[in-house]
DRENFINU-118614 format. One record per residue: residue in three letters; x, y, z negated of N, C-alpha, C, O in turn; residue number from 1. Coordinates in steps of 0.2 Angstrom, whole numbers. Example, Ala and Ser with C-alpha at 12.3 -4.5 7.8 and 13.67 -1.06 7.14 Angstrom:
<atoms>
['ALA', [66, -28, -39], [62, -22, -39], [66, -16, -39], [71, -17, -42], 1] ['SER', [64, -11, -35], [68, -5, -36], [64, 0, -39], [67, 6, -40], 2] 
</atoms>
This chain:
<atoms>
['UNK', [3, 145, -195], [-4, 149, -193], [-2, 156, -191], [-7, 159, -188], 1] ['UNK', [4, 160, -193], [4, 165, -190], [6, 166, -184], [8, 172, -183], 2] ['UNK', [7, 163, -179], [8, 164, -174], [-1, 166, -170], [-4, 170, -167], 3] ['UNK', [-3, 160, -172], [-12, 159, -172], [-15, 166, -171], [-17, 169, -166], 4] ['UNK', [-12, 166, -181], [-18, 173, -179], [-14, 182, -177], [-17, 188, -178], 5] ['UNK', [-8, 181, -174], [-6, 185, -171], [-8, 185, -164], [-7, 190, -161], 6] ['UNK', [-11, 179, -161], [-13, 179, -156], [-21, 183, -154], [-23, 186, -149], 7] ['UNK', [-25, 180, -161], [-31, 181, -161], [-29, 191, -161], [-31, 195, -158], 8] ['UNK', [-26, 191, -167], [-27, 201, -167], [-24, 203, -160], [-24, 209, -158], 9] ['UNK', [-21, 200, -156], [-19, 202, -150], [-26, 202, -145], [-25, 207, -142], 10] ['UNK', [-31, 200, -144], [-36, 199, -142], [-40, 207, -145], [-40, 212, -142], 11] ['UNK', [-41, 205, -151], [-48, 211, -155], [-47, 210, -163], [-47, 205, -166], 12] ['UNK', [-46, 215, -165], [-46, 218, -171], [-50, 214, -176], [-56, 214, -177], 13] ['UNK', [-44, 208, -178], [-48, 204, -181], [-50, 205, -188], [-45, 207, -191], 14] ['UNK', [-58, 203, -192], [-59, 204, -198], [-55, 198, -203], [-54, 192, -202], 15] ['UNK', [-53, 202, -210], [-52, 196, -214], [-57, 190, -215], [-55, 184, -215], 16] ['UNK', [-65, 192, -216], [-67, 187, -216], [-69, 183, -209], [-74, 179, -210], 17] ['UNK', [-68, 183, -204], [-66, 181, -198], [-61, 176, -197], [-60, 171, -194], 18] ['UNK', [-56, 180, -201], [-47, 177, -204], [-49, 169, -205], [-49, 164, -201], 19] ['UNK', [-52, 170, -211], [-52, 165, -217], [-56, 158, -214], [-55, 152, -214], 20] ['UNK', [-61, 162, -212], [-66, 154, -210], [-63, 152, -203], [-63, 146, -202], 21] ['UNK', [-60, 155, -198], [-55, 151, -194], [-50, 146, -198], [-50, 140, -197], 22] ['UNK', [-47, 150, -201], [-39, 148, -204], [-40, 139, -209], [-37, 134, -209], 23] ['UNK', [-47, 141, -211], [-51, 135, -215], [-51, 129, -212], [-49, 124, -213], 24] ['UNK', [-53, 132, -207], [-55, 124, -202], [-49, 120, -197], [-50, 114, -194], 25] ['UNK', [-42, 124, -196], [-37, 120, -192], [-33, 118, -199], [-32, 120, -205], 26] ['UNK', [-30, 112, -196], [-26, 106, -201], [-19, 107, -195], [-19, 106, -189], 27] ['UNK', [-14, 107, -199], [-7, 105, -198], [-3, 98, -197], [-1, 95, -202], 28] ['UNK', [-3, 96, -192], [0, 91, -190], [6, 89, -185], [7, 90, -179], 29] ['UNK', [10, 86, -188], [16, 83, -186], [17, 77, -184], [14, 72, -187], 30] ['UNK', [21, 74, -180], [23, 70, -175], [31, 71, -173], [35, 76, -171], 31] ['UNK', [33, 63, -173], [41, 62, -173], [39, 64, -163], [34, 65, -160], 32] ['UNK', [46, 63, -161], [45, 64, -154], [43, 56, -151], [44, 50, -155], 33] ['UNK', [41, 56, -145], [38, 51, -143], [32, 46, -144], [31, 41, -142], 34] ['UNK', [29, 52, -149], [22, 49, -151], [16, 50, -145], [17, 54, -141], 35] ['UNK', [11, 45, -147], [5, 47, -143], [0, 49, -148], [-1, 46, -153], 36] ['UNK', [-3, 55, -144], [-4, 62, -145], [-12, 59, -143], [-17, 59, -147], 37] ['UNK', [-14, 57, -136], [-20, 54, -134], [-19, 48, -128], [-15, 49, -124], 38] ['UNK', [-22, 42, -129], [-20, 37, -125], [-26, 39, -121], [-31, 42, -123], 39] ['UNK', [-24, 36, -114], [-31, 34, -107], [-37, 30, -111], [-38, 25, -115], 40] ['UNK', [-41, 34, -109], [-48, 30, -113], [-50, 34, -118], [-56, 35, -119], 41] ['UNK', [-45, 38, -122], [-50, 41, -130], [-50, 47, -126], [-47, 49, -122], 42] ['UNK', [-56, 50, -131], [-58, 58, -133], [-55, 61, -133], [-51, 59, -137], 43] ['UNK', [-53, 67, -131], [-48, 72, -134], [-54, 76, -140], [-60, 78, -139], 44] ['UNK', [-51, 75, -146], [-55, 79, -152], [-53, 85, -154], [-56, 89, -157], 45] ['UNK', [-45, 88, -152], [-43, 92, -155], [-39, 98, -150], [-34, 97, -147], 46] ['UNK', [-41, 105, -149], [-38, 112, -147], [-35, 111, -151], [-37, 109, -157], 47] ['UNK', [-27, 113, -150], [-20, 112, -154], [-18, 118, -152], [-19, 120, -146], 48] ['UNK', [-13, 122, -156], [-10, 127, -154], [0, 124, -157], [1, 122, -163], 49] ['UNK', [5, 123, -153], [11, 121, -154], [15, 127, -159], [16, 133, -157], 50] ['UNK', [17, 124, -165], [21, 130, -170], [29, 128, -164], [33, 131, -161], 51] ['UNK', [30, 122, -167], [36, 119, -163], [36, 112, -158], [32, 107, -159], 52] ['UNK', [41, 113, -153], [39, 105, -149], [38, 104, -142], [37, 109, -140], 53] ['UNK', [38, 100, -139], [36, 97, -132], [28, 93, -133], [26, 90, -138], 54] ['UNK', [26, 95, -127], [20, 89, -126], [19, 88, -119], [17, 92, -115], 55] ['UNK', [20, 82, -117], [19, 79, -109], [12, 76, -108], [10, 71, -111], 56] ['UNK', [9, 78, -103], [1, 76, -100], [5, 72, -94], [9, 75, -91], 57] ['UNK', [2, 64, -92], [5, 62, -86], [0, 57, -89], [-3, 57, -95], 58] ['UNK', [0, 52, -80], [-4, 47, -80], [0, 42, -80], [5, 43, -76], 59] ['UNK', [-1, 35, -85], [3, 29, -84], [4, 25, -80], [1, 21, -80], 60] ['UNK', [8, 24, -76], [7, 18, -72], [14, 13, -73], [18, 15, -77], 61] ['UNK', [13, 6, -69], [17, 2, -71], [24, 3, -70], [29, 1, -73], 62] ['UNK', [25, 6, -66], [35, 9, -64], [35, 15, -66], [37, 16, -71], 63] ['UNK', [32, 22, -62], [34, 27, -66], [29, 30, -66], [24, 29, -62], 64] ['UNK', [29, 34, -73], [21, 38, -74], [22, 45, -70], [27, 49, -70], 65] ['UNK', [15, 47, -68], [15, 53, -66], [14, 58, -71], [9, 58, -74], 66] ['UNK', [20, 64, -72], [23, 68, -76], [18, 76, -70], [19, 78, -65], 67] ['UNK', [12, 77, -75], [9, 83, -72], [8, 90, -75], [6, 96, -73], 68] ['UNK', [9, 88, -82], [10, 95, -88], [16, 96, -92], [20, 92, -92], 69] ['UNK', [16, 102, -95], [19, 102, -102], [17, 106, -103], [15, 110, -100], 70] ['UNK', [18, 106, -111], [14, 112, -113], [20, 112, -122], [21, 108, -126], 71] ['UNK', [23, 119, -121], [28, 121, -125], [23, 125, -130], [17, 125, -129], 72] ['UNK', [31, 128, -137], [29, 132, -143], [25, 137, -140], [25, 139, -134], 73] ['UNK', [22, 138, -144], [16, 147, -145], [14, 145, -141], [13, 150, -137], 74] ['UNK', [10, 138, -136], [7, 136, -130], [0, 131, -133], [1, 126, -136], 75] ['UNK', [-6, 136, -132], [-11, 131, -134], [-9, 121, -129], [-6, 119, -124], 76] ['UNK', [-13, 118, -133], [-10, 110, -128], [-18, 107, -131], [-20, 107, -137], 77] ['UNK', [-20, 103, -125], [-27, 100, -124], [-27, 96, -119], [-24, 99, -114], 78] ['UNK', [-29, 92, -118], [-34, 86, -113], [-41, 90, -111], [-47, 88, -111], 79] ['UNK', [-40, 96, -111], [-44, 101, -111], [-51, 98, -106], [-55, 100, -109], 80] ['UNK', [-52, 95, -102], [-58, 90, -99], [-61, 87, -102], [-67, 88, -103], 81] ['UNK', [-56, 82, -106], [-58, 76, -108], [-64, 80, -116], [-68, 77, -119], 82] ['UNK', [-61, 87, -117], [-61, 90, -125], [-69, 93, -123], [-74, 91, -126], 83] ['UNK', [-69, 98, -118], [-75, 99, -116], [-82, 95, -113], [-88, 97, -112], 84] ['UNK', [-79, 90, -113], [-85, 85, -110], [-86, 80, -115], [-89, 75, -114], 85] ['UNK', [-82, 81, -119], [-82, 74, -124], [-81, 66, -121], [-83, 60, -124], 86] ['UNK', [-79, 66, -117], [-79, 59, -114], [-71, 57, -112], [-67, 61, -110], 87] ['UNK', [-70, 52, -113], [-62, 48, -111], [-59, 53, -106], [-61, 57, -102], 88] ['UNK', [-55, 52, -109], [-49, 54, -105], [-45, 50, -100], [-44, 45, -102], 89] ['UNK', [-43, 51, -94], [-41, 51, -88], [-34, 50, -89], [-31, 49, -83], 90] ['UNK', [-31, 50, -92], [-22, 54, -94], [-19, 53, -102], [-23, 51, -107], 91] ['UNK', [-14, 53, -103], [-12, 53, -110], [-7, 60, -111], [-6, 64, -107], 92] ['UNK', [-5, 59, -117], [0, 65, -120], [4, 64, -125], [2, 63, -130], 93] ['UNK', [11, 64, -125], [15, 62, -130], [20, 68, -131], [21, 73, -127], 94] ['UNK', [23, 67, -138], [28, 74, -138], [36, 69, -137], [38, 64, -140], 95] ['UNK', [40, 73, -132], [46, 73, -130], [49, 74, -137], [52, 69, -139], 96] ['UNK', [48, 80, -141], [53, 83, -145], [48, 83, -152], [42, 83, -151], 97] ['UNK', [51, 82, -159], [48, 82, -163], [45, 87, -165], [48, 92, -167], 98] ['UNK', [35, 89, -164], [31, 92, -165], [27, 93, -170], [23, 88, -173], 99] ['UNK', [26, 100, -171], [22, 102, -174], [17, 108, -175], [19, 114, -178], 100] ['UNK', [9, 105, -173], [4, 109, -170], [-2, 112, -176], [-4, 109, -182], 101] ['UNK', [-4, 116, -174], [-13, 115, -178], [-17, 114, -175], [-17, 115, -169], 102] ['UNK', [-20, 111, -178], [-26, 107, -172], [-31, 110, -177], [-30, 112, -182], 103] ['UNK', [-37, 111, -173], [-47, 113, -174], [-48, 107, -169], [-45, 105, -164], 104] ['UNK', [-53, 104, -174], [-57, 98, -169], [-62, 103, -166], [-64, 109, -168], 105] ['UNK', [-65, 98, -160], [-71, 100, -157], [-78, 102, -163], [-83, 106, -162], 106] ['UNK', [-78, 97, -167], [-84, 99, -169], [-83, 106, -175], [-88, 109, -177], 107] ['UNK', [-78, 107, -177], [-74, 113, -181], [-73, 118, -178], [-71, 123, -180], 108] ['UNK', [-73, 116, -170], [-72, 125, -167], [-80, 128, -165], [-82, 134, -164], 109] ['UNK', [-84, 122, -166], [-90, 123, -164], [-94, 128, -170], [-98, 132, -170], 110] ['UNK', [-91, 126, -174], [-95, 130, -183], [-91, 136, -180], [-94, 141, -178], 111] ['UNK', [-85, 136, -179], [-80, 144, -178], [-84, 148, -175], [-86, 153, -178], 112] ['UNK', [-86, 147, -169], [-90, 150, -165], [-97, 153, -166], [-100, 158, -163], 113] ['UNK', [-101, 147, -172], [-107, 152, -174], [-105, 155, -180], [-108, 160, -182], 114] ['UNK', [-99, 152, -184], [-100, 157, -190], [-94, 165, -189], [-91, 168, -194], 115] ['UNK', [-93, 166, -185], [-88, 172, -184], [-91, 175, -176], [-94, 172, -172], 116] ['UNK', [-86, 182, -178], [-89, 186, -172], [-83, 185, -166], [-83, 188, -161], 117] ['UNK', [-79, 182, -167], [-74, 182, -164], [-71, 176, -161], [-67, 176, -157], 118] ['UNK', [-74, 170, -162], [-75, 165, -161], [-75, 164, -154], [-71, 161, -151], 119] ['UNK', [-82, 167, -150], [-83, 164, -146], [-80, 168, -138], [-81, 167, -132], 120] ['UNK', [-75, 172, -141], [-71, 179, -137], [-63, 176, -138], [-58, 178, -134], 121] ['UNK', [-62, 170, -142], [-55, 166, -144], [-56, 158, -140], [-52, 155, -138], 122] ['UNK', [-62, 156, -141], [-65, 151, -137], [-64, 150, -128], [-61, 146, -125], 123] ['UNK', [-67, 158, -127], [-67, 160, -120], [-58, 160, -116], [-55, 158, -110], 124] ['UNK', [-55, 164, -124], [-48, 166, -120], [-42, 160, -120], [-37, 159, -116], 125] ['UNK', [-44, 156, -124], [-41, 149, -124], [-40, 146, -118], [-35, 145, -115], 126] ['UNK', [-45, 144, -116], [-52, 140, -110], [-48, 144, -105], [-47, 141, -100], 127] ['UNK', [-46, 151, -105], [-43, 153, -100], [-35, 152, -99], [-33, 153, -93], 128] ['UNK', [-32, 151, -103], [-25, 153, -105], [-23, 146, -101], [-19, 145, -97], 129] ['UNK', [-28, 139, -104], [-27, 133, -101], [-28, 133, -92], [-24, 132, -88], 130] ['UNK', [-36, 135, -91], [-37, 136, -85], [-29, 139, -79], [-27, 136, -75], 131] ['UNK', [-27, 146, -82], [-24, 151, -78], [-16, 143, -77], [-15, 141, -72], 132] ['UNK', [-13, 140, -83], [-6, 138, -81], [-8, 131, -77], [-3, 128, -74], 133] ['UNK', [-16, 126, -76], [-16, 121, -73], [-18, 126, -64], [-16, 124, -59], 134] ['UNK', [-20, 131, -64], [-22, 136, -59], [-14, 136, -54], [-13, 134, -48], 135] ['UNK', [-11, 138, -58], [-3, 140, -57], [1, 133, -54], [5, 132, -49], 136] ['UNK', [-1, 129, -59], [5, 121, -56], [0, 119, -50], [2, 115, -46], 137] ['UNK', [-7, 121, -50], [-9, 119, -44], [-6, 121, -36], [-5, 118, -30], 138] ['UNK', [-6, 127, -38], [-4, 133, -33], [2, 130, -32], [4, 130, -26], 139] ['UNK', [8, 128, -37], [15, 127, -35], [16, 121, -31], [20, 119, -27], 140] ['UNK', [11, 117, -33], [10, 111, -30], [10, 113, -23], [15, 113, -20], 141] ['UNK', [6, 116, -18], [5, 115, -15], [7, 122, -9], [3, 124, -4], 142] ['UNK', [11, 124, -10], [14, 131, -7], [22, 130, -9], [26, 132, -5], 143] ['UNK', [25, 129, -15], [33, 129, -16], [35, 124, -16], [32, 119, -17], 144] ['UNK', [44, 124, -13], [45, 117, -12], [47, 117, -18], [45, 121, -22], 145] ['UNK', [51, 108, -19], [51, 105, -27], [57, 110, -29], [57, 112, -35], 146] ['UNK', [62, 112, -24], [68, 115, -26], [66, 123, -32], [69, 125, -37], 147] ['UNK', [59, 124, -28], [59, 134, -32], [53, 130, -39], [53, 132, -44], 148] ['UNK', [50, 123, -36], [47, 122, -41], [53, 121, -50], [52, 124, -55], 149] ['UNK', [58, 116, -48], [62, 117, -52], [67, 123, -57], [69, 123, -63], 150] ['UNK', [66, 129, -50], [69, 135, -54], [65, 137, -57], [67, 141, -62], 151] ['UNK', [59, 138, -56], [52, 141, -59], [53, 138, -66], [53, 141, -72], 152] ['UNK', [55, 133, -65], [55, 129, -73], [61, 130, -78], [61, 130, -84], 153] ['UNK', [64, 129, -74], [73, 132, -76], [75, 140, -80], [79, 142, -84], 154] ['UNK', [69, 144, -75], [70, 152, -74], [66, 152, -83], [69, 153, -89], 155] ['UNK', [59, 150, -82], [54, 151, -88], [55, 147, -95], [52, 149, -100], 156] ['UNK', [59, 141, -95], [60, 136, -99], [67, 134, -101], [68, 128, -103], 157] ['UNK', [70, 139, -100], [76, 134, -99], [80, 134, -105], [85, 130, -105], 158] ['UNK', [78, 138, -110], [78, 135, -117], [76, 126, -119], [80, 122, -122], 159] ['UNK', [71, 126, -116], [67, 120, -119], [67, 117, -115], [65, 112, -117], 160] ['UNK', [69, 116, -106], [70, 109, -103], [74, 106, -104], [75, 101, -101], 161] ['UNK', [81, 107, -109], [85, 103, -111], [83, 97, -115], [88, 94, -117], 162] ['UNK', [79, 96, -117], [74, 93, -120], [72, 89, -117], [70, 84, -120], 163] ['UNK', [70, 89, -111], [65, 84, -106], [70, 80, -103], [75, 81, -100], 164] ['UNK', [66, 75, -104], [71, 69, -99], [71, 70, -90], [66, 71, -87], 165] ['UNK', [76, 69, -88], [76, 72, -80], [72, 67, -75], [71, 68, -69], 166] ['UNK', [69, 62, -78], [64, 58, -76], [56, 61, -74], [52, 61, -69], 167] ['UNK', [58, 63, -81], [50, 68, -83], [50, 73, -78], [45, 74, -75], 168] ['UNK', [55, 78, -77], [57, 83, -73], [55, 84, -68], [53, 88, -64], 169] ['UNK', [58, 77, -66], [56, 76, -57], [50, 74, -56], [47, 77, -52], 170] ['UNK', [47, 69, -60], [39, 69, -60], [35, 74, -58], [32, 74, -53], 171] ['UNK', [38, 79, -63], [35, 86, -64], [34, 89, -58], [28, 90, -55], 172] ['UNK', [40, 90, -56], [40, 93, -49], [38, 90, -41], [36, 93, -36], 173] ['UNK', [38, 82, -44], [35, 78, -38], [41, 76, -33], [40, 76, -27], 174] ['UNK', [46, 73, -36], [51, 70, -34], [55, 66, -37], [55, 67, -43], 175] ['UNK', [58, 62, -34], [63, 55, -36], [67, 58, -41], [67, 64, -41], 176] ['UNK', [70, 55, -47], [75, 57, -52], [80, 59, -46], [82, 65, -46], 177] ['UNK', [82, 53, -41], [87, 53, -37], [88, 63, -33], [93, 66, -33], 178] ['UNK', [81, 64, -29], [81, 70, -26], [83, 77, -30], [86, 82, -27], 179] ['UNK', [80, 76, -37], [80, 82, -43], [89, 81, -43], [92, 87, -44], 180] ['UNK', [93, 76, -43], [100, 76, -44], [103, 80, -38], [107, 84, -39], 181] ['UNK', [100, 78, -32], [103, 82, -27], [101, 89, -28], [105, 92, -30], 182] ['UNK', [96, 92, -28], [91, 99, -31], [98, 103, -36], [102, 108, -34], 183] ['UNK', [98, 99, -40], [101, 101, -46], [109, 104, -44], [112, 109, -46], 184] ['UNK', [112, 98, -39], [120, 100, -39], [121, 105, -32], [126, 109, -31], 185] ['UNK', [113, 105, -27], [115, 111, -23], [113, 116, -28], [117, 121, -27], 186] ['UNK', [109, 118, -33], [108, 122, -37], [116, 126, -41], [117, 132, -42], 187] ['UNK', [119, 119, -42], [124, 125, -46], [131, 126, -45], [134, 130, -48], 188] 
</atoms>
């Protein structure tokens, strides 16, 4: 929880008793790697902030699934759509790497927000921190080739894409495992 609420006084000068009734309401939870996190069809119930871990958002299909998120440590991670409108989700989410997150369900962020003053200033920044990186893989999608897309990834992650299966990777990036191997050996 301390990264959490380093995050929170990173915002605004946060009260103890502001502290407390946030800290109340997330639960810690753990997952081997490979788990699902949310299948197609359910709810997203839970803003999750990752202590440690991988979490992949792609859509399933019957040969290869379309690989369109990740969301690493110190990285809030949500079906953010699916969480806001309460309704099914479009997509799933599994951890690559063995994780471990705090989660606030939706109906426990909603108390956070009337019973603190800071709630709805950490609710706003959240909602944007998610918005600004799907903002961003939009823009890469559609303006950089897969190559700069890759080093984007390599450059900011490259602690933690050792971790990811190069399957994943190229989804990611929107290319064949095949092409990402070519990518990769004019790369190095």
């Amino acid at each position: 929880m301390g990264y959490i609420k380093a995050y929170l006084e990173g915002m605004q000068t946060l009260q103890k008793n502001d502290w407390d009734i946030i800290a109340s309401y997330f639960i810690n939870r753990e997952f081997p790697r490979g788990a699902k996190l949310l299948k197609l069809g359910e709810t997203e119930n839970y803003l999750s902030f990752i202590d440690n871990g991988i979490v992949r958002y792609y859509i399933p299909r019957e040969e290869n699934d379309i690989t369109f998120n990740f969301s690493f440590e110190k990285e809030f991670t949500c079906a953010y759509d699916s969480f806001l409108t309460q309704s099914p989700s479009l997509y799933e989410q599994e951890t690559l790497a063995p994780t471990s997150m705090w989660s606030i369900s939706y109906d426990d962020l909603q108390e956070v927000y009337e019973q603190t003053s800071i709630g709805n200033l950490w609710g706003r920044l959240a909602a944007e921190q998610l918005f600004l990186r799907k903002s961003k893989r939009e823009i890469a999608l559609l303006k950089d080739s897969p190559q700069d897309r890759y080093l984007d990834l390599l450059h900011n992650k490259s602690h933690i894409i050792k971790h990811i299966p190069l399957k994943h990777i190229a989804s990611y990036i929107g290319v064949t495992p095949q092409a990402l191997s070519r990518i990769r050996r004019r790369i190095s």
